[in-house]
N, C-alpha and C positions, 0 to 999 in steps of 0.2 A: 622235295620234302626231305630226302635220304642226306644232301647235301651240306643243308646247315647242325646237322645231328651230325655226319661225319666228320666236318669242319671242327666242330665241337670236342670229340672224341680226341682226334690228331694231335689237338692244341692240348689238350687235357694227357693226354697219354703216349706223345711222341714216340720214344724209347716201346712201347707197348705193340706200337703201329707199323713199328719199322722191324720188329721182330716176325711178327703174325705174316707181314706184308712177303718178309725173306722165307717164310715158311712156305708160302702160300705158292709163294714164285718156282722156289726149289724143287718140292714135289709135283707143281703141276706139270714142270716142266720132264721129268724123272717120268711121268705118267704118259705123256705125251711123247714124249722118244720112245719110250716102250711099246707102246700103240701102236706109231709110225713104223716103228722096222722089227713088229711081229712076222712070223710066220703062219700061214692059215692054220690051226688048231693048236700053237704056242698061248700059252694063257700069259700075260702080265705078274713081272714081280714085283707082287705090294709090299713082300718085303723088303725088300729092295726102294723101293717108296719108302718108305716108313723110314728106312734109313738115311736117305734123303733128307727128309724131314726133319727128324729129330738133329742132324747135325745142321742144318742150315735155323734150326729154331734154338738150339744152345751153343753156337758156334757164330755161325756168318753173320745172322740177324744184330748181334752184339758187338763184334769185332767192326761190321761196317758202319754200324751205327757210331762207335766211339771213333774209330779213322776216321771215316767221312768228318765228323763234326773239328775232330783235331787239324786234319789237312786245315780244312777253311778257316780254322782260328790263325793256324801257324800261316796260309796264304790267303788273305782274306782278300776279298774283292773276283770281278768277273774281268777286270783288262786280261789281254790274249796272254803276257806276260805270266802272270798269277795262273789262269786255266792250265797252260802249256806246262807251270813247273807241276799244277795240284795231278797235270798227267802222270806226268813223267814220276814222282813220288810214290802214284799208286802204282804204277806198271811195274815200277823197280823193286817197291817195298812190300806193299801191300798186297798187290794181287798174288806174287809169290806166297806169302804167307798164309794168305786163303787159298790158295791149290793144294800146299802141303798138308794143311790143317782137315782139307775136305778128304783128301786122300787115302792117310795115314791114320791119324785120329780120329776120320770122320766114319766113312766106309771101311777101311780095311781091318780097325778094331771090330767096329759091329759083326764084320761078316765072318770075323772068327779066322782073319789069315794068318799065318805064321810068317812072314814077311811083310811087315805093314809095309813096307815101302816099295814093291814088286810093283802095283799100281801107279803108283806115284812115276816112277822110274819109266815105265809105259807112257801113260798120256800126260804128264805135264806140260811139257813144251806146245803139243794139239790145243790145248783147256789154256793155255795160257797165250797162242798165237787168237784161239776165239773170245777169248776175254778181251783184247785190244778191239773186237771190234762192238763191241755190247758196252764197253765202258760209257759211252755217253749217254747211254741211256738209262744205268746208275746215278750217274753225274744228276740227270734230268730228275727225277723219281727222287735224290735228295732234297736238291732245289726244293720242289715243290712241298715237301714234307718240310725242310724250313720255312718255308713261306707261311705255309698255315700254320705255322706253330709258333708265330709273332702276335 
């Protein structure tokens, strides 16, 4: 029943879906790392969530939404050729830019550092060696959101 109403939705509000969806992702995962490598009577930082949030909902949701759709205009098609450069484009161009942006503007404004880029300078290269391995599963998760949105 949920199916043909979200089908619905997707096609109706792509851009809308693919926001919510990077929200949805960002923080759940933000919540779930915190969770995982609490300490027994360590409480969860929802701020820290919340900031999460808000930069993957006016930030990532938007910037992957317009790359993603540009990569596949600029290399359109699934041949190994076209996949291999749409990689190689986002690992060089793209994902850089979404570290820096998650980093710097994203976290380190919110949290009030005076070196936004202290973070950055830290775990980039980590956030960006696990970004190569999670990229197909972006790749997948657009597909599909163009699919339904024909």
């Amino acid at each position: 029943m949920a199916g043909p109403f979200l089908r619905s939705g997707v096609r109706r509000f792509p851009w809308l879906c693919n926001v919510l969806l990077y929200g949805s992702l960002f923080s759940a995962g933000d919540a779930a790392q915190q969770l995982l490598r609490r300490r027994p009577g360590q409480e969860p930082d929802w701020a820290q969530t919340r900031h999460v949030a808000l930069v993957a909902l006016s930030f990532h949701g938007n910037f992957n939404y317009v790359w993603l759709r540009g990569l596949e205009r600029a290399l359109p098609g699934r041949a190994p050729g076209a996949v291999l450069a749409k990689v190689l484009c986002d690992q060089l161009v793209g994902a850089p830019v979404a570290i820096l942006a998650f980093y710097t503007a994203g976290m380190s404004i919110l949290q009030g550092k005076e070196n936004i880029f202290s973070d950055c300078k830290k775990k980039f290269w980590n956030t960006y060696k696990t970004g190569l391995m999670y990229w197909p599963f972006v790749q997948v998760s657009f597909k599909l959101t163009s699919v339904l949105t024909q």
